[in-house]
N, C-alpha and C positions, 0 to 999 in steps of 0.2 A: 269265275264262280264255278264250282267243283258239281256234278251231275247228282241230283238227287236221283236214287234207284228203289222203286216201288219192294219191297223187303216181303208183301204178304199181310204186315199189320196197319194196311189204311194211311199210308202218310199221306201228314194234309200239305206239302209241300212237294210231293214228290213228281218228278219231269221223265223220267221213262220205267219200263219193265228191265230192261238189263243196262250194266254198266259198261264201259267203254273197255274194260280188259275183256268181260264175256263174248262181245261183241268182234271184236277182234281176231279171238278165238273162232268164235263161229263164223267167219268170213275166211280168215287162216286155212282152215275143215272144209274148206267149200272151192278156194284156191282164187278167191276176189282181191286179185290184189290191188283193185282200185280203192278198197277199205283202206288198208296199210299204207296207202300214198299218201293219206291225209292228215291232217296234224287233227295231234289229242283235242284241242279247241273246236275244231271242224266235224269232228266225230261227234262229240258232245252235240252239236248244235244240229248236227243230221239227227241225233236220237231223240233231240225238245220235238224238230218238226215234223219225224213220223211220229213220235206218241202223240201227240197232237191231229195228226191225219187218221189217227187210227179212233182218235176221239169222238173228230167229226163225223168220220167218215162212219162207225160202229156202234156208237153211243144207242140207237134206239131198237140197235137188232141183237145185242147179247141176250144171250139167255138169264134170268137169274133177274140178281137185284144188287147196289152194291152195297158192300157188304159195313162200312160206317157212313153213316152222313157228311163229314166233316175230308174222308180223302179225295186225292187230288184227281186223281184216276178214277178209271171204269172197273178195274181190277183190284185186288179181292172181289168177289161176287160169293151171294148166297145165294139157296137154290138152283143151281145148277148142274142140271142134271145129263148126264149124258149116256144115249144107248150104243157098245158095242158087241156085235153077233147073240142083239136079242136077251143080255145082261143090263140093266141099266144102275148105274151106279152114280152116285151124289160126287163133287170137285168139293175138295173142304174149303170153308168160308175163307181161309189165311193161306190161300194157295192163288199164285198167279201161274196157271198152266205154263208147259214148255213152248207149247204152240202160239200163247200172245207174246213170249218171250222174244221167238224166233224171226216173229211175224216184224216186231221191231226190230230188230236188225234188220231183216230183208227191204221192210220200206227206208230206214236207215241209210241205205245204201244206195236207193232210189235218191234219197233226198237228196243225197251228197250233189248228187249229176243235175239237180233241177227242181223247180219244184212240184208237189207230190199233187196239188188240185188247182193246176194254171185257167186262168178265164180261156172260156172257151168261145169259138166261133167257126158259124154254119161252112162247113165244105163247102168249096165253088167247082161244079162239074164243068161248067164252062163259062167263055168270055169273049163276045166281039163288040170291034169299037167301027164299026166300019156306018157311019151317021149316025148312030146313036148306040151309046152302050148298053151292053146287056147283060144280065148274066145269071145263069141258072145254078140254082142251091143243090146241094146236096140234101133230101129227105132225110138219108140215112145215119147219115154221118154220127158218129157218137156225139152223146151230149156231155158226155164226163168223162175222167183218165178213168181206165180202169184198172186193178189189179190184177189180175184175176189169179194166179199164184199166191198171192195174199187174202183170198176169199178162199183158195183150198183148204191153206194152213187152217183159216177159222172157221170153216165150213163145220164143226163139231159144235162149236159153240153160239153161233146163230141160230134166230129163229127163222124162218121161213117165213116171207114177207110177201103179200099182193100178189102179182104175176112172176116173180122174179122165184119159180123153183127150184131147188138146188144149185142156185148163185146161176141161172139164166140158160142150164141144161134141162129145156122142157122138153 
């Protein structure tokens, strides 16, 4: 089954922001030649499970609204507005920016290698069995993969959330 590609006008079917020649391209630009290692099928199936990760993962922090009820996607959005050097200008409502475009390729290409939000568990700092085992957690350890090159890309387009300022640069 052939990659639906979000076009700008709301598809209620549609499975990522770019298609598998754009993608290629933009990987091509960049010199990832793990992208070009992988069959057309493979590519397709990395870009269902980052637009999907970027779903989960983005859904309640875009800026705006989207833009029909009935698309598949987060992308079209209205209202979305964004400030640069103190200009602030509106993203038209049939426009899916460069930057979510981009953003899917780059998790894209994450996915290819693994998956993009694996179950996680608590770091072990340490371990002995010497009569009875033991073993001390990690406090710190992350609780989630994180992106953080893919929080740059959409750092224009998110809202600013809770604790988490400028994607966790307080």
């Amino acid at each position: 089954m052939s990659l639906v590609v979000e076009d700008g006008t709301g598809i209620s079917n549609a499975e990522a922001y770019i298609s598998v020649a754009n993608a290629t391209t933009y990987h091509a630009n960049r010199g990832n030649a793990a992208w070009a290692a992988l069959t057309v099928p493979q590519q397709e199936q990395s870009l269902r499970m980052a637009t999907d990760y970027m779903t989960q993962a983005y859904r309640a922090r875009w800026k705006g609204w989207r833009s029909n009820l009935p698309q598949a996607l987060d992308w079209p959005r209205k209202s979305v507005i964004l400030t640069d050097m103190a200009i602030n200008y509106q993203i038209p409502y049939y426009v899916v920016p460069q930057e979510v475009i981009n953003a899917n390729a780059e998790l894209a290409l994450r996915a290819s290698a693994g998956m993009l939000a694996p179950d996680l568990t608590q770091g072990v700092v340490s371990e002995s069995v010497a009569g009875a085992v033991t073993q001390t957690f990690d406090r710190f350890s992350p609780q989630y993969v994180r992106y953080r090159a893919i929080d740059m890309i959409l750092q224009p387009f998110l809202m600013i959330t809770g604790t988490m300022t400028s994607l966790g640069r307080a």
